[in-house]
N, C-alpha and C positions, 0 to 999 in steps of 0.2 A: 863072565859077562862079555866079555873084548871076542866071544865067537856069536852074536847077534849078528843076524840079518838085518840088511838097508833099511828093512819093512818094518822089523822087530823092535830096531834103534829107533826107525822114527814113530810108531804108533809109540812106544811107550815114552818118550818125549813130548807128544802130545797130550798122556794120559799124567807126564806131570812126573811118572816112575823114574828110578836111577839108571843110567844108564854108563857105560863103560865113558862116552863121550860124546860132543855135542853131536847130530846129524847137521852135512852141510848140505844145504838145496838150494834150487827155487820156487818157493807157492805161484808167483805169479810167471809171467808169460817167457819163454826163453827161445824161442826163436832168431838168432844171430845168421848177417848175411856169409858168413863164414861156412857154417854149417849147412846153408843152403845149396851154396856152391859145390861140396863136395858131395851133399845127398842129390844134389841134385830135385832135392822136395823144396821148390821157394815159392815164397808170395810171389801174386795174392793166392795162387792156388794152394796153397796149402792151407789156408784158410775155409775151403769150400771141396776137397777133395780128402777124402780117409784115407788112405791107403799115405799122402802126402804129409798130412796132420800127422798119422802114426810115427812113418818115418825120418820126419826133423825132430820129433817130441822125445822118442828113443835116442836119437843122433846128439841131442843136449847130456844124457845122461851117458852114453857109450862112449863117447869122444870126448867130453872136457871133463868126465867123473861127476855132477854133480847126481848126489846121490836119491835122486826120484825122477821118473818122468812126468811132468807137467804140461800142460795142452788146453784148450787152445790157445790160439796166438792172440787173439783180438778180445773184445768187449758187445760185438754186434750179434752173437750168434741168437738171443733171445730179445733185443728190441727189433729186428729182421721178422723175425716169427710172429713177431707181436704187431708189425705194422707200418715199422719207416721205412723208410727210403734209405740205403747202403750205398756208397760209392766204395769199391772194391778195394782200392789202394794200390799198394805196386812192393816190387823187393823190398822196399825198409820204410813205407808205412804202414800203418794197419789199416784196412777198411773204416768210417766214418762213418757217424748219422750226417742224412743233406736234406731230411724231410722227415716229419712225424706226425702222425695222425689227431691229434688231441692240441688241436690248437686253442681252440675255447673250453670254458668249464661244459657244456652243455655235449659236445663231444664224448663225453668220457661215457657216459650213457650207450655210448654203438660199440665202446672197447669190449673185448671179452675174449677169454683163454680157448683158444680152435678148441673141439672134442677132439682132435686127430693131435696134439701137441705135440710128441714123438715121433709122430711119423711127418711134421715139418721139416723140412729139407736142409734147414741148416742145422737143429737138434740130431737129425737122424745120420748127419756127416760126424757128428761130436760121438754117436752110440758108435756107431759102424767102424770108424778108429779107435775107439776103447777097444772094441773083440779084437782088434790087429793088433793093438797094441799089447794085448794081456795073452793074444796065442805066441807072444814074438818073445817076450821076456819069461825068465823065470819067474817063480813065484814071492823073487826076494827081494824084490824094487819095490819098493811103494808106487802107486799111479793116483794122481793128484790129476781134478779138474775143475779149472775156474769158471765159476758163475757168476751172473749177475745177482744184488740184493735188490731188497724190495725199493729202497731207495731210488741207487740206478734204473731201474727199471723204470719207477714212474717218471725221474726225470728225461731217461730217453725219451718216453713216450710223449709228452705236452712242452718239451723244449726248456733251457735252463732258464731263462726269465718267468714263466708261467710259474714254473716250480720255486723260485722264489717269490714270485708274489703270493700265488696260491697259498702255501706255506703260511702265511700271516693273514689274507684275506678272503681265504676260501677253501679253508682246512679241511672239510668235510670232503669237498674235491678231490684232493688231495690223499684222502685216508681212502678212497674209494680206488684210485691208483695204487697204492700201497698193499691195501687188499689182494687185490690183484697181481700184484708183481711177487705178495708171499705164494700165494697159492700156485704162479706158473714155478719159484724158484724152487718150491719143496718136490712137487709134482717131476720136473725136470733131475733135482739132486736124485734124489728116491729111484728114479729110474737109471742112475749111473752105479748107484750101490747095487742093484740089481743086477747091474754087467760085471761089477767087480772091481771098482773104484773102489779105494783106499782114505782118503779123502777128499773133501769137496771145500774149493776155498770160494767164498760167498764175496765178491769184490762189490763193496759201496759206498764209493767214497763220496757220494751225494751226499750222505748220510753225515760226514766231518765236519770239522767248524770250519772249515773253509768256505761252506756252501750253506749250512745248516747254524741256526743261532745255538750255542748248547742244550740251552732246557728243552728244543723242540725235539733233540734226541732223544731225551728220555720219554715224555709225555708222547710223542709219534712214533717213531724209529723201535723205541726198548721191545716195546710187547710185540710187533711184527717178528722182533730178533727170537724172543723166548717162544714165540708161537713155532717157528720156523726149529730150531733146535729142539724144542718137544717132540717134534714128528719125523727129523730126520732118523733116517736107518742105520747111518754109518759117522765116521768123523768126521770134524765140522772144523773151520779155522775162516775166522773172517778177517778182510783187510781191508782198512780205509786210511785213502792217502794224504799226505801232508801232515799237518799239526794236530795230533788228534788225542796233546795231552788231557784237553778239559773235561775228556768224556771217556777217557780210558778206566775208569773206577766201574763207569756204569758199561762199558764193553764189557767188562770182566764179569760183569754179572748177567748178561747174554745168555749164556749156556754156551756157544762157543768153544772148544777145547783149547783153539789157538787163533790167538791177537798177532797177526804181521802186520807193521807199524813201521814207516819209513825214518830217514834219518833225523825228519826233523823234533820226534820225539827225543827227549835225553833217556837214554834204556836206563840207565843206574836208577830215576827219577821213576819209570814206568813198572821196573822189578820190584820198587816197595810198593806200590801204588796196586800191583795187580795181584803183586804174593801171590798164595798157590791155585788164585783161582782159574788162571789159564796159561798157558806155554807162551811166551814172551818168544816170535817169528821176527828176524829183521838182523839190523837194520843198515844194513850197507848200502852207501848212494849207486844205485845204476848207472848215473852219470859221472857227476863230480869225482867218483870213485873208481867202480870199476870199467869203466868205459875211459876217461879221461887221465886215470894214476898209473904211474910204472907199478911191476907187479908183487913191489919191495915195501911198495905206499899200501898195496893193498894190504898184502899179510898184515901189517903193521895195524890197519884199521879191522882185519876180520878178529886178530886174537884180543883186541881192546874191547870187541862185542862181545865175544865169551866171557873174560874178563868181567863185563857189567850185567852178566845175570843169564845173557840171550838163551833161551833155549830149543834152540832151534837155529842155527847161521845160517841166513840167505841174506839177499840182496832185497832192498825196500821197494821196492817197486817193479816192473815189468825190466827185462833184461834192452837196454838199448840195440838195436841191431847192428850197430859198428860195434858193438865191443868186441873185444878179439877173443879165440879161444885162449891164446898164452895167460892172459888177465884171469879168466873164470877159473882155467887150472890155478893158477897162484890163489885165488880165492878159497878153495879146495885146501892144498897142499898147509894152506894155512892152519887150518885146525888140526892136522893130522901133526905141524908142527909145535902144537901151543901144546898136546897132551905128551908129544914124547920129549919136551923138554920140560916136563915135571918130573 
């Protein structure tokens, strides 16, 4: 088993199978001003140019080891398609919503998915770097790319206050956005599997109790999630950030293969809770950890995640852009050190 491919290790990681040892990655965003310096591919353009997106997304996995290339950088590429207003950003922040179309419930009525979806200009920056990205590597990397859920989505679209009110006072509204956001998310996944993505991580953390009361999860959220996993092509892993132990039971029954879940879940807590129904992704602080700890703290905190169950070691959240590469390598090195000292 220990002669697995990156690709091999992690799909069957995700399908739950035994594997020689954990994969270490990242599902979400890895973009570091480090590695932009030396590709020379930096924000914001790399956010809006292929050839740039390919080459920092490879540059994460060539340079610090971590073993998949993950892409894009940001969160805007499908509310941009869909209708707001993007402020572009600069080296070390991501592009922003500053405007969205769905300001009133009555609004939501002019929304609707282009016929051309893929051939919109920020989707078509996302395909166009998959092909460079997959004629550039071998066939032995996994390629992982983040999308929006349906959650996200609608909240891009009508603004975070609308979506909480709405949510309680005008659900129907609300389920009408959701609609929508599954049909452009599947539509969009679907078409990456087609290029030859390996994964698609479904990022909603709209969707968390952060944002979301729990039981609206299940009753709004659940059946968007199981519609959405019904129809994908390929493998699926969704991430929703912060506290997202009160609804980790009903994640796990998603269809989803893999749950990446930030630090503030307890994983020992979330490994009984989810058992074998999906791949336990996380959960190392991006900040507090590896962006902020010497790379001695880090190891220390990546083999305590294998340790409590993780199956899958990455980082909980979107990679900070000061984190340095010495830190991601010790991130790395760390697993390769937790199985050769068994």
């Amino acid at each position: 088993m220990s002669d697995l491919t990156l690709k091999q290790r992690f799909i069957k990681s995700l399908e739950r199978k035994n594997v020689d040892k954990v994969p270490v990655c990242s599902v979400t965003q890895t973009g570091i001003v480090q590695l932009m310096e030396i590709t020379g591919a930096k924000w914001p353009d790399a956010h809006y140019d292929p050839e740039k997106m390919a080459t920092l997304a490879i540059a994460a996995h060539s340079i610090t080891g971590l073993e998949a290339v993950r892409y894009p950088f940001c969160n805007t590429v499908m509310p941009e398609t869909l209708g707001c207003i993007i402020k572009e950003g600069s080296l070390d922040t991501q592009p922003q919503i500053v405007d969205f179309p769905c300001k009133k419930k009555e609004d939501v009525a002019f929304l609707s998915i282009p016929d051309n979806l893929l051939e919109s200009k920020r989707i078509k920056t996302v395909l166009m770097a998959t092909d460079i990205v997959k004629s550039r590597l071998s066939g032995d990397v996994p390629v992982i790319v983040g999308i929006l859920g349906p959650a996200a989505i609608a909240c891009s679209l009508c603004g975070v206050n609308n979506y909480l009110i709405w949510c309680i006072t005008a659900p129907e509204v609300l389920e009408e956005l959701l609609i929508l956001g599954t049909t452009a998310c599947t539509e969009y996944a679907n078409s990456l599997f087609d290029r030859g993505v390996d994964a698609v991580v479904i990022i909603d953390s709209e969707a968390g109790p952060d944002l979301l009361p729990p039981p609206l999860f299940e009753s709004m959220i659940l059946p968007h999630y199981k519609s959405i996993t019904r129809n994908l092509k390929g493998h699926s892993i969704l991430h929703i950030c912060g506290d997202a132990t009160e609804i980790l039971d009903k994640m796990a029954d998603s269809g989803f293969e893999g749950l990446s879940i930030e630090e503030k879940v307890n994983l020992s807590y979330a490994s009984q809770i989810v058992g074998g129904r999906a791949c336990l992704i996380g959960n190392i602080s991006p900040v507090l950890t590896l962006l902020q700890k010497s790379p001695g703290q880090i190891k220390e905190e990546a083999k305590k995640c294998i340790e409590n169950g993780v199956g899958i070691l990455a980082p909980g959240c979107g990679i900070a852009p000061h984190t340095s590469i010495e830190n991601i390598r010790a991130f790395v090195a760390a697993r390769d050190e937790y199985y050769n000292s068994k």
